[in-house]
TORBA-366760 format. One line per field, with one value per residue: residue number from 1; residue in one letter; x, y, z of N, C-alpha, C in turn. Coordinates in nm, 4 decimals, m for minus. Example, Ala and Ser with C-alpha at 12.3 -4.5 7.8 and 13.67 -1.06 7.14 Angstrom:
resi: (1|2)
resn: (a|s)
n_xx: (1.3190|1.2850)
n_yy: (m0.5690|m0.2250)
n_zz: (0.7800|0.7080)
ca_xx: (1.2300|1.3670)
ca_yy: (m0.4500|m0.1060)
ca_zz: (0.7800|0.7140)
c_xx: (1.3200|1.2900)
c_yy: (m0.3300|0.0030)
c_zz: (0.7800|0.7870)
end
This chain:
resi: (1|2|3|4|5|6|7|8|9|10|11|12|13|14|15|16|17|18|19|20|21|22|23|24|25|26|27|28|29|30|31|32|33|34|35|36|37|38|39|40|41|42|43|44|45|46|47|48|49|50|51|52|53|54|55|56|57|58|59|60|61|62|63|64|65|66|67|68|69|70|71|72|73|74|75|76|77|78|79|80|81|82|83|84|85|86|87|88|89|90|91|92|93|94|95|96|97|98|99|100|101|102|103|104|105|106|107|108|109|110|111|112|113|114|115|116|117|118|119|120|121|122|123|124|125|126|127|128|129|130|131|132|133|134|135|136|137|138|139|140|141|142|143|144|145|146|147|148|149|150|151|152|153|154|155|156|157|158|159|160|161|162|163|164|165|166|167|168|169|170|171|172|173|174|175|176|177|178|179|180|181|182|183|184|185|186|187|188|189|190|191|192|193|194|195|196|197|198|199|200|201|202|203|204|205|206|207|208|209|210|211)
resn: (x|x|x|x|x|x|x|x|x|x|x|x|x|x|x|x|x|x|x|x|x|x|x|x|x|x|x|x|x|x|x|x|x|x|x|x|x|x|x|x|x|x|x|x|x|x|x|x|x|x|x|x|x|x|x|x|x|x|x|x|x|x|x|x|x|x|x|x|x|x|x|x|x|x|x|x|x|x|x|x|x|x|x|x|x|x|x|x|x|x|x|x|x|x|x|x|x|x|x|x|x|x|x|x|x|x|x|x|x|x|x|x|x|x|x|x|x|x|x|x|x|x|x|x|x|x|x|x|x|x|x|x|x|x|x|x|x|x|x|x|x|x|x|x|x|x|x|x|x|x|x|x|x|x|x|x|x|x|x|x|x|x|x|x|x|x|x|x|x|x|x|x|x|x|x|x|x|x|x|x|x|x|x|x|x|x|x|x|x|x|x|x|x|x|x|x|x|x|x|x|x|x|x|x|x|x|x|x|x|x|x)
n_xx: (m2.1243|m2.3030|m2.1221|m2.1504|m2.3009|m2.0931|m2.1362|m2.3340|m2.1577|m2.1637|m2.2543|m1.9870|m1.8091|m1.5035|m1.3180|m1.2217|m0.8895|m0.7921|m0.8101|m0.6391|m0.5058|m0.7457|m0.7678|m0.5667|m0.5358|m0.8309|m0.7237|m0.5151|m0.6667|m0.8160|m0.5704|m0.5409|m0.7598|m0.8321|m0.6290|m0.6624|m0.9535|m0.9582|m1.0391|m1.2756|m1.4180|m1.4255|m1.5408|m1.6662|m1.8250|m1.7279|m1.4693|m1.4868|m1.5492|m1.2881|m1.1368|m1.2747|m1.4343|m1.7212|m1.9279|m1.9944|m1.8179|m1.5431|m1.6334|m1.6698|m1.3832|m1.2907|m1.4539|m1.5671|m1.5079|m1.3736|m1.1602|m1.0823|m0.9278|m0.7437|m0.6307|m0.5139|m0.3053|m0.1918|m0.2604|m0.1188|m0.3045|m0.6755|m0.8641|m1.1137|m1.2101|m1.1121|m1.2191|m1.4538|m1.5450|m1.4904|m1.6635|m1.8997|m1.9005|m2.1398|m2.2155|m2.1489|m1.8750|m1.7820|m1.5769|m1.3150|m1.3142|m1.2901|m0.9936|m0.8154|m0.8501|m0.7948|m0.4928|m0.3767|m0.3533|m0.1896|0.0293|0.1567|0.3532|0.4178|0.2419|0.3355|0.5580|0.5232|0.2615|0.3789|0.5154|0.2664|0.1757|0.3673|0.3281|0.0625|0.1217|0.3296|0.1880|0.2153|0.0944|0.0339|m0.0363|m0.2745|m0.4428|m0.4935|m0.5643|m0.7952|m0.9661|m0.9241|m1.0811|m1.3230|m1.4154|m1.3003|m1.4499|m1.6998|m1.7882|m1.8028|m1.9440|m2.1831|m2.2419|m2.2687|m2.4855|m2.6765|m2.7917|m2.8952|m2.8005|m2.7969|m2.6964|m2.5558|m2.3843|m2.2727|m2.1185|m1.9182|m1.7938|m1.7331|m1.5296|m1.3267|m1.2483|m1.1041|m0.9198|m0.8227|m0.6815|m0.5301|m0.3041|m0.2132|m0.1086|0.0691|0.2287|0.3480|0.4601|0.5816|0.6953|0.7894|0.7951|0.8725|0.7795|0.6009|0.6422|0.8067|0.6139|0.4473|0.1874|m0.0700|m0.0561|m0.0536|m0.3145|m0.4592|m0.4450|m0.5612|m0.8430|m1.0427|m0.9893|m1.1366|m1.3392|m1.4760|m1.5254|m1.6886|m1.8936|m1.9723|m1.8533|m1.6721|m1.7805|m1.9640|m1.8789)
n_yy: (2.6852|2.5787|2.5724|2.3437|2.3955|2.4303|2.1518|2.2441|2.3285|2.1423|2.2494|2.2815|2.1666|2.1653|2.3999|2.2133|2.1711|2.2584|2.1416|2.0842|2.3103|2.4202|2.2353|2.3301|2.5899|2.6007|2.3787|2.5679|2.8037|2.6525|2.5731|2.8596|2.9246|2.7155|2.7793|3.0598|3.0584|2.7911|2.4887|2.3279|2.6081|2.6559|2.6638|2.5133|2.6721|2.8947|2.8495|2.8384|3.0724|3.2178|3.0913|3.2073|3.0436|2.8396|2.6599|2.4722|2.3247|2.2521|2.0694|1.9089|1.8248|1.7186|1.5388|1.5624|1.8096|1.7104|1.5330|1.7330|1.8478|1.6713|1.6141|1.9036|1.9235|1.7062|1.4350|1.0908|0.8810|0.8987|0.9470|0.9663|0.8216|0.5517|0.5122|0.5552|0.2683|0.1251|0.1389|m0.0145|m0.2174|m0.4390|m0.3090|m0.4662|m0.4946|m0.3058|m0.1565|m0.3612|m0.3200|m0.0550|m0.0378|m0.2058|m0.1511|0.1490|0.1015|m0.0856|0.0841|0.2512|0.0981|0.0344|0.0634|0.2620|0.4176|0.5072|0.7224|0.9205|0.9860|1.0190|1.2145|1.3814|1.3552|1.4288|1.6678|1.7054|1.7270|1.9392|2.1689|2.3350|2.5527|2.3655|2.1382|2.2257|2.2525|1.9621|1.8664|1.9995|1.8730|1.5657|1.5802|1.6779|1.4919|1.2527|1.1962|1.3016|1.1160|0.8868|0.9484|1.0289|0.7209|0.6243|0.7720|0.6854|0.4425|0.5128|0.6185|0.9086|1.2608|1.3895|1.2287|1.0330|1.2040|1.2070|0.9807|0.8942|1.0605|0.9632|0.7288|0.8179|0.9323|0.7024|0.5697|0.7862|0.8002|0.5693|0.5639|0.7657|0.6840|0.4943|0.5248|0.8080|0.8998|0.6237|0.4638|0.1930|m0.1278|m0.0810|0.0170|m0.1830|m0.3744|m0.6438|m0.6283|m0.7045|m0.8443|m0.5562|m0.4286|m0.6342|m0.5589|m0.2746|m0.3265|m0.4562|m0.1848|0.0319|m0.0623|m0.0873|0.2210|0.2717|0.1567|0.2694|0.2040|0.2760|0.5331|0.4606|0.3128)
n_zz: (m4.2666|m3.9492|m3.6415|m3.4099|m3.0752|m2.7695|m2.5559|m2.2406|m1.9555|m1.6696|m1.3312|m1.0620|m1.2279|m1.2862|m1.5700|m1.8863|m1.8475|m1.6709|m1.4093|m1.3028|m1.1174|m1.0435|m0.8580|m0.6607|m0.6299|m0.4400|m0.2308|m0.1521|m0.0598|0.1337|0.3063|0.4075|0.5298|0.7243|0.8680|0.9944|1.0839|1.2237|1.2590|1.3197|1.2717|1.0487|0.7095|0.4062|0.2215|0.2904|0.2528|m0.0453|m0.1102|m0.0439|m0.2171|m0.4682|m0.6143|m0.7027|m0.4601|m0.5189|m0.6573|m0.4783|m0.3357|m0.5640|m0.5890|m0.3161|m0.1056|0.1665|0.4610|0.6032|0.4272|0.2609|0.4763|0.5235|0.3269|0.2966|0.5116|0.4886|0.5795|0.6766|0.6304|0.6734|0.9502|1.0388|0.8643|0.9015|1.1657|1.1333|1.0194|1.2140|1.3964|1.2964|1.4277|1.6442|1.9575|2.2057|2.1401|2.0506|2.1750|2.1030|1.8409|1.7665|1.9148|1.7820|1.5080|1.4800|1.6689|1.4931|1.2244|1.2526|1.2954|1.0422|0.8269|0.6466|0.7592|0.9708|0.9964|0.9067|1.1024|1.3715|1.3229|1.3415|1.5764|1.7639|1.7094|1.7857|2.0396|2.1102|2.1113|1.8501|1.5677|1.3964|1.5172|1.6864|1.5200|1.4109|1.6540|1.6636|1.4579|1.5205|1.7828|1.6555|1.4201|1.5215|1.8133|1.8184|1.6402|1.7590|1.9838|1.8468|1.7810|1.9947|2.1171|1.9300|2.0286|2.2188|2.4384|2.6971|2.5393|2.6995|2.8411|2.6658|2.5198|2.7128|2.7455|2.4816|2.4683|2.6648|2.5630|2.3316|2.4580|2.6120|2.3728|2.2291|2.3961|2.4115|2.1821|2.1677|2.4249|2.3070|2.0161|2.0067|2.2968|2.3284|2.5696|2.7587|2.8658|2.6486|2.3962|2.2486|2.2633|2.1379|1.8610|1.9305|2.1526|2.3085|2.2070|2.3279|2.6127|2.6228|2.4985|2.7300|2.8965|2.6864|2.6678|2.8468|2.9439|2.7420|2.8028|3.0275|3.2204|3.3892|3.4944|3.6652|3.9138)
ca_xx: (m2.1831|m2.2805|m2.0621|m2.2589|m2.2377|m2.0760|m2.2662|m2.2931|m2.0445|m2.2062|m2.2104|m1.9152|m1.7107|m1.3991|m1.3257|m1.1585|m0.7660|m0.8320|m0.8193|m0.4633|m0.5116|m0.8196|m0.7560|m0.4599|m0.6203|m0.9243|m0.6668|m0.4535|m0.7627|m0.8264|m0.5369|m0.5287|m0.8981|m0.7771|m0.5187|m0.6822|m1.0316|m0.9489|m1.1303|m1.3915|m1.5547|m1.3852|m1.6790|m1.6428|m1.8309|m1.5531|m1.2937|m1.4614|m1.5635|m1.1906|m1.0642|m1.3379|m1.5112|m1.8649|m1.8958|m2.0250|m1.6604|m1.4911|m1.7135|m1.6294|m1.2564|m1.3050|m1.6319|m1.6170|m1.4110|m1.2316|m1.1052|m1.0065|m0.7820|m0.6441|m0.5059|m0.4192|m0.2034|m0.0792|m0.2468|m0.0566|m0.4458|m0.8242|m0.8917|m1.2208|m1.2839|m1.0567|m1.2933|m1.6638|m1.5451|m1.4905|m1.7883|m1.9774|m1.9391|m2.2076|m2.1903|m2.0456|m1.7624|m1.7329|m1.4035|m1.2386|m1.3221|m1.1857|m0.8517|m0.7725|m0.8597|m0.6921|m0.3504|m0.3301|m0.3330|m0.0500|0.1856|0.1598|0.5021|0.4000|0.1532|0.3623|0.6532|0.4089|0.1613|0.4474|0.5151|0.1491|0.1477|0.4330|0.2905|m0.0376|0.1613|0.3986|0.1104|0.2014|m0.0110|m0.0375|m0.0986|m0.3906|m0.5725|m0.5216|m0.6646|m0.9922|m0.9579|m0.9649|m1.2165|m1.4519|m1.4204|m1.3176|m1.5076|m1.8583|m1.8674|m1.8134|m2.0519|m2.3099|m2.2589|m2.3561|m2.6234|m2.7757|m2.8336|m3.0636|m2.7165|m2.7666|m2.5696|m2.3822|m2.3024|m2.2112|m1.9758|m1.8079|m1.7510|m1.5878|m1.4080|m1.2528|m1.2372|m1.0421|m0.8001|m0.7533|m0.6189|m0.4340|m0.2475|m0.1403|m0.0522|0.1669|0.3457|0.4380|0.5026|0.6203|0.7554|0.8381|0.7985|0.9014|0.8204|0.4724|0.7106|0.8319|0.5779|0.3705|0.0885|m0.1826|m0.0314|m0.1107|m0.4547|m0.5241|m0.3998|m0.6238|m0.9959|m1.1381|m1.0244|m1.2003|m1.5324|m1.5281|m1.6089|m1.8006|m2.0357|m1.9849|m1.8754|m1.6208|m1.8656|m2.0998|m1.7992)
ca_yy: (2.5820|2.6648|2.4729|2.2884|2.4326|2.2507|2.1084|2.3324|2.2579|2.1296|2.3209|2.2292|2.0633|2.2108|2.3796|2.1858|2.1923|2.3363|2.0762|2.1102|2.4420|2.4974|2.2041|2.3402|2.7292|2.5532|2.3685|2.7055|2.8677|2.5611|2.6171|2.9538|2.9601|2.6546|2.8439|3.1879|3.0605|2.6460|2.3745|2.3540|2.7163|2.7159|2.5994|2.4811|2.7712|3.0025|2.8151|2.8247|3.2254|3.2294|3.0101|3.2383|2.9173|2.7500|2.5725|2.2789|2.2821|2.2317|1.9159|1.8258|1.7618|1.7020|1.5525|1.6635|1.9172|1.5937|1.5021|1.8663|1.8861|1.5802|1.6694|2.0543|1.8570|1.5415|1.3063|0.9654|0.7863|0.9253|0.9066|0.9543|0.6743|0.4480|0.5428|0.4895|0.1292|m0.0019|0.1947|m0.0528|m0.3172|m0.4753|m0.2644|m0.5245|m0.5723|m0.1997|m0.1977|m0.4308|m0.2882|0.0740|m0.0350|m0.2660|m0.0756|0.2702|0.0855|m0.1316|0.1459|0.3367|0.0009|0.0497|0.1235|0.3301|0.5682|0.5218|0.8118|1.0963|0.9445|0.9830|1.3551|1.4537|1.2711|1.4857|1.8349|1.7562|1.7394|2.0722|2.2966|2.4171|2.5940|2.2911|2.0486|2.2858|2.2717|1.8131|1.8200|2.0054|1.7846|1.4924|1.5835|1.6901|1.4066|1.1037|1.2052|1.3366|1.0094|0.7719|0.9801|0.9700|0.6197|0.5952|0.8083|0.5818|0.3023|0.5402|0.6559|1.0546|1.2611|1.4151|1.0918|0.9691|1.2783|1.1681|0.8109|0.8950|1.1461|0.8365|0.6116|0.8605|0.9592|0.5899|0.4987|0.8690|0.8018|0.4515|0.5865|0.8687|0.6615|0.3816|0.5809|0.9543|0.8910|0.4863|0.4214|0.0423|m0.2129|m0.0347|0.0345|m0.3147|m0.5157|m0.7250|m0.5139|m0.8099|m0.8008|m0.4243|m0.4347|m0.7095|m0.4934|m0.1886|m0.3457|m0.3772|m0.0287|0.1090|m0.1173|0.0157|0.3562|0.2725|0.0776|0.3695|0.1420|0.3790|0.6677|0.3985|0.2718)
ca_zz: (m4.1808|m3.8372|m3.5958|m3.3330|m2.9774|m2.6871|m2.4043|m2.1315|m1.8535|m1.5392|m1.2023|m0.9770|m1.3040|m1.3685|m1.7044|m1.9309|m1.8750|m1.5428|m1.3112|m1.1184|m1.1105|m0.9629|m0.7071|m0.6440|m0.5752|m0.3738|m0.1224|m0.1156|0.0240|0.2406|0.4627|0.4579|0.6125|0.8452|1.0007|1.0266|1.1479|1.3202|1.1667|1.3410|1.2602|0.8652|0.5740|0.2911|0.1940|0.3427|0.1880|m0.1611|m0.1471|m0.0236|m0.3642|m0.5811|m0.6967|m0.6180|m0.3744|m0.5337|m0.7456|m0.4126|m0.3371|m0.6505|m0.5299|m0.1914|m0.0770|0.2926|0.5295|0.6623|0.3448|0.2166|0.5784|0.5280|0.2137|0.3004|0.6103|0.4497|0.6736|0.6058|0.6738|0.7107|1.0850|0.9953|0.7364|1.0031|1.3112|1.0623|0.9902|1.3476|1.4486|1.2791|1.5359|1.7661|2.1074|2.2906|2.0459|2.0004|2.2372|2.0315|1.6963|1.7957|1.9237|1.6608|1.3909|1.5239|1.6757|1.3958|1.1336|1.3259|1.2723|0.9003|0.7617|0.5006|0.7843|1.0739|1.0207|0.9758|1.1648|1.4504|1.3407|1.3607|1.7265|1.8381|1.6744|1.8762|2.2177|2.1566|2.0706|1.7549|1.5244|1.3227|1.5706|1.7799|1.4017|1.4031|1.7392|1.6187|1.3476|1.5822|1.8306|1.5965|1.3125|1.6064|1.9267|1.7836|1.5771|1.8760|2.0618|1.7576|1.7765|2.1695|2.1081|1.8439|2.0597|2.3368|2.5104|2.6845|2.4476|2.7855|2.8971|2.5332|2.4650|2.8019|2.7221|2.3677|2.5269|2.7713|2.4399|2.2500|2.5385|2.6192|2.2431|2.1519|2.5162|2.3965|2.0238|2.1893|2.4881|2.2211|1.9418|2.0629|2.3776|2.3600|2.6412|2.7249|2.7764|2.5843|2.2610|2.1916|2.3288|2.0062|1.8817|1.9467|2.3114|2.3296|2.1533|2.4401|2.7502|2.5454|2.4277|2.8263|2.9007|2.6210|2.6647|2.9918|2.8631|2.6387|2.8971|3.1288|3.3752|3.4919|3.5592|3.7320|3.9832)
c_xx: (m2.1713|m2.2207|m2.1733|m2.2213|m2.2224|m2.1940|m2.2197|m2.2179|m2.1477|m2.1825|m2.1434|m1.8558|m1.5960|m1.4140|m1.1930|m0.9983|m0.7590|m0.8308|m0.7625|m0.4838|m0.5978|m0.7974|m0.6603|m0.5138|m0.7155|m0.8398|m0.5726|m0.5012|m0.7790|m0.7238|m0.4847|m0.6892|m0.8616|m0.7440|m0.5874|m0.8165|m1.0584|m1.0274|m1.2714|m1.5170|m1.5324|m1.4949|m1.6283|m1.7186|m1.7747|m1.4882|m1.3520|m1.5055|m1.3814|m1.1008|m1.1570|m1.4123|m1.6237|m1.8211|m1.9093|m1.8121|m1.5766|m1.5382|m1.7123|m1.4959|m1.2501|m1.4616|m1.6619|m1.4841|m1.3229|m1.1492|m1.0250|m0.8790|m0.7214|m0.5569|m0.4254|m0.3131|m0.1246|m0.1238|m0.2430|m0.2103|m0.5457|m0.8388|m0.9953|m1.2959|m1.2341|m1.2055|m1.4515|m1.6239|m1.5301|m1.6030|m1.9276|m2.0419|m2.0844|m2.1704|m2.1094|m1.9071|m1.6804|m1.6152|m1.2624|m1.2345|m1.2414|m1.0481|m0.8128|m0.7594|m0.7636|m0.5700|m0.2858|m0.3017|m0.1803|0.0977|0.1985|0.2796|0.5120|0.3226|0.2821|0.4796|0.5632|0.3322|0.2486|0.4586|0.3911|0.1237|0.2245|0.3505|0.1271|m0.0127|0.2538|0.3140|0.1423|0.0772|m0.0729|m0.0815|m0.2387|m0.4766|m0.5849|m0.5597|m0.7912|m1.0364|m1.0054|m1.0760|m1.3239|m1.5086|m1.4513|m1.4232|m1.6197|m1.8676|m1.8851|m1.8951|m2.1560|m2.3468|m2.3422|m2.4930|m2.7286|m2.8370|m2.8839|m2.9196|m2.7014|m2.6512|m2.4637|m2.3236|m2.2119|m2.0798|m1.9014|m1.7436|m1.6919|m1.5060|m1.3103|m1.2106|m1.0813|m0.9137|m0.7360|m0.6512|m0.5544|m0.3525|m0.1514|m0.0548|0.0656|0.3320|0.3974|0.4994|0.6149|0.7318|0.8061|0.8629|0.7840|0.8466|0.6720|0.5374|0.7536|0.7426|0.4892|0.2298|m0.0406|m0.1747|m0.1344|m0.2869|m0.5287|m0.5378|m0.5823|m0.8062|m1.0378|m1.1359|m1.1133|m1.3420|m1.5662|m1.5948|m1.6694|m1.9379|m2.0470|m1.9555|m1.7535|m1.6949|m1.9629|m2.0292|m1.7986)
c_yy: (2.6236|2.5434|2.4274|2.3268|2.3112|2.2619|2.2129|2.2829|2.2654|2.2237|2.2129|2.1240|2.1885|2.2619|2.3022|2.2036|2.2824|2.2743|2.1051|2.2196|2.4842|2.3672|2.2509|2.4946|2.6438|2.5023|2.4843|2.7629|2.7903|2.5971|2.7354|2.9877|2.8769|2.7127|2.9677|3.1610|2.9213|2.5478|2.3598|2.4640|2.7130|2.6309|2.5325|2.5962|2.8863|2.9545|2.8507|2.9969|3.2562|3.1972|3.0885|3.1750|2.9066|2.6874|2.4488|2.2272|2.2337|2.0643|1.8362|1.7236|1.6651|1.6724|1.5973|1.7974|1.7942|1.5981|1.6519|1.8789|1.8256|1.5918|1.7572|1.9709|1.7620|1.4405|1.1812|0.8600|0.9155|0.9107|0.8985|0.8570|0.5456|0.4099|0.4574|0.3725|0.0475|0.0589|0.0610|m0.1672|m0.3087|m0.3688|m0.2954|m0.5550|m0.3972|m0.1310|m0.2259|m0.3571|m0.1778|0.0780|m0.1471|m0.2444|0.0166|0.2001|m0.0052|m0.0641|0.2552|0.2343|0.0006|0.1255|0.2377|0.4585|0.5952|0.6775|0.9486|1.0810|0.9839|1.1553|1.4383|1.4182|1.3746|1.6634|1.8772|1.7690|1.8071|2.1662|2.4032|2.4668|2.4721|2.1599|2.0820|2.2201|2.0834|1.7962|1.8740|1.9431|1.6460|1.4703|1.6310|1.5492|1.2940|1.1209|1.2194|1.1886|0.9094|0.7961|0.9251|0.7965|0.5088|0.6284|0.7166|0.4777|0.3481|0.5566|0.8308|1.1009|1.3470|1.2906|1.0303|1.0656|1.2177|1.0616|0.8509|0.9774|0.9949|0.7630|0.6551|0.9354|0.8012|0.5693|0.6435|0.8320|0.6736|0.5020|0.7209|0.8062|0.5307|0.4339|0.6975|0.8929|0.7658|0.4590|0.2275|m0.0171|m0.1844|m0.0558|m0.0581|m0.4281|m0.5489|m0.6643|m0.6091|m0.8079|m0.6523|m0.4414|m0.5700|m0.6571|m0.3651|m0.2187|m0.3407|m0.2851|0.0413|0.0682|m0.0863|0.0894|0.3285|0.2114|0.1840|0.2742|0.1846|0.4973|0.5322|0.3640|0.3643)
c_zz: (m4.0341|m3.7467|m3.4569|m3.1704|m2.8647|m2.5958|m2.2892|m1.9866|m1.7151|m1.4408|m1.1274|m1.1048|m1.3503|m1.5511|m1.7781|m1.9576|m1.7172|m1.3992|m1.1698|m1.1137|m1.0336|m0.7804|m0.6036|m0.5255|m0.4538|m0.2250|m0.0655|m0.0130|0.1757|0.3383|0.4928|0.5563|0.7314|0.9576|1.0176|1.0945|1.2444|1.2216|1.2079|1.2728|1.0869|0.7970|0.5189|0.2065|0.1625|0.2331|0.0126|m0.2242|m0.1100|m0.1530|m0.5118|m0.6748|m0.6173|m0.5722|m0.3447|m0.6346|m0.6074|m0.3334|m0.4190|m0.6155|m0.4292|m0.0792|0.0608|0.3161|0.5299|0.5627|0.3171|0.3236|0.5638|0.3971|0.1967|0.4230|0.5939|0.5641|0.6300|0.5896|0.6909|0.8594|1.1043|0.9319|0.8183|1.1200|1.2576|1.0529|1.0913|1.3861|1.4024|1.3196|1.6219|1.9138|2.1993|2.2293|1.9907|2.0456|2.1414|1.8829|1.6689|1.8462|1.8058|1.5445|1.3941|1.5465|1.5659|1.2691|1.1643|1.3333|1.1253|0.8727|0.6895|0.5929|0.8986|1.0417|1.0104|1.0565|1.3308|1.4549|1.3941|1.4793|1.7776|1.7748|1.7417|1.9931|2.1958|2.1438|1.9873|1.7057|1.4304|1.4389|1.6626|1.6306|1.3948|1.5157|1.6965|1.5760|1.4398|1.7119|1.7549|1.4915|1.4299|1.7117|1.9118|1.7129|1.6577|1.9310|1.9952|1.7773|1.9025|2.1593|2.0242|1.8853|2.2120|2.4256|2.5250|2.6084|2.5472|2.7914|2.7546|2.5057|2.5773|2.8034|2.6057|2.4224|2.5935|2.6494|2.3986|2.3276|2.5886|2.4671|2.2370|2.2698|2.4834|2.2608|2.0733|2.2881|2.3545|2.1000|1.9375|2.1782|2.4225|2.4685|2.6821|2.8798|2.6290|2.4228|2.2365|2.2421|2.1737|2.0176|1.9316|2.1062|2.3511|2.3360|2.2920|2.5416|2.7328|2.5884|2.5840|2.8634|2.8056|2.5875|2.7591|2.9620|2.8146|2.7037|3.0065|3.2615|3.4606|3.5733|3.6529|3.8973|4.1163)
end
């Protein structure tokens, strides 16, 4: 009796019994391409001629770059998936949405102690903290921009306003966190997030560059 053959295994599916193994290889590659070419210039391409797999198998795991770094790094949160969900505010409300979201995910018990390490490893200039700033100006700063731009905002002027956004809020997440500075480090985060939202609607209205 002839036995019946199997189904042919999809492109980008693991083989059977293969899983941990190849995710395992795939993020291997990941931060060895990280660290040898930055985040910015590394693929997913790279990384999966680097891991010897297609490069749809690596999309299998990991559906973007973001995600793949955040797993080769251990980031306690997405900063990425944080940032797209206040983004989705009204304009005038888009202030408020971005500090509330961002400083409220940094009081989280459960993100805050790495979330605190990865704060201090982007202000000594290690090798791992140069690769979570690419990480963060490319993922946070291009999407705030995108977001200016979408609503008929030049995209110089737009990169310059998230730029201002995203140095207002890492500046607050470093002196309260990192360097506790007081009364910043014990004051009630609703306090903060109040002091915060018109600085960062400023920027965002450009009504510092207009001044």
């Amino acid at each position: 009796m002839v036995e019946p053959e199997s189904a042919p295994r999809r492109r980008g599916r693991p083989r059977k019994g293969q899983s941990g193994d190849t995710r395992t290889m795939i993020a291997e590659a990941a931060a060895a391409e990280f660290s040898e070419k930055g985040y910015e210039t590394a693929s997913m391409r790279g990384i999966a001629r680097r891991a010897e797999v297609d490069p749809a198998l690596v999309h299998h795991y990991f559906d973007t770059k973001a995600a793949l770094f955040a797993d080769v790094v251990k980031l306690p949160v997405r900063p990425d998936k944080i940032i797209a969900a206040a983004l989705d505010a009204p304009l005038a409300e888009l202030g408020a949405s971005i500090a509330r979201t961002v400083l409220l995910a940094w009081e989280d018990p459960k993100v805050k102690p790495v979330g605190v390490t990865i704060l201090r490893s982007v202000v000594n200039g290690s090798a791992a903290g140069k690769l979570v700033r690419q990480f963060l100006l490319r993922e946070l700063m291009s999407a705030i921009a995108q977001r200016l731009e979408d609503v008929g905002i030049e995209a110089a002027s737009a990169q310059q306003r998230a730029s201002m956004v995203l140095s207002q809020i890492a500046g607050v997440l470093i002196l309260r966190h990192v360097v506790m500075a007081e009364p910043l480090a014990s004051s009630p985060i609703e306090e903060v997030i109040a002091h915060v939202v018109p600085a960062v609607q400023g920027h965002i209205d450009g009504l510092r560059a207009e001044c």
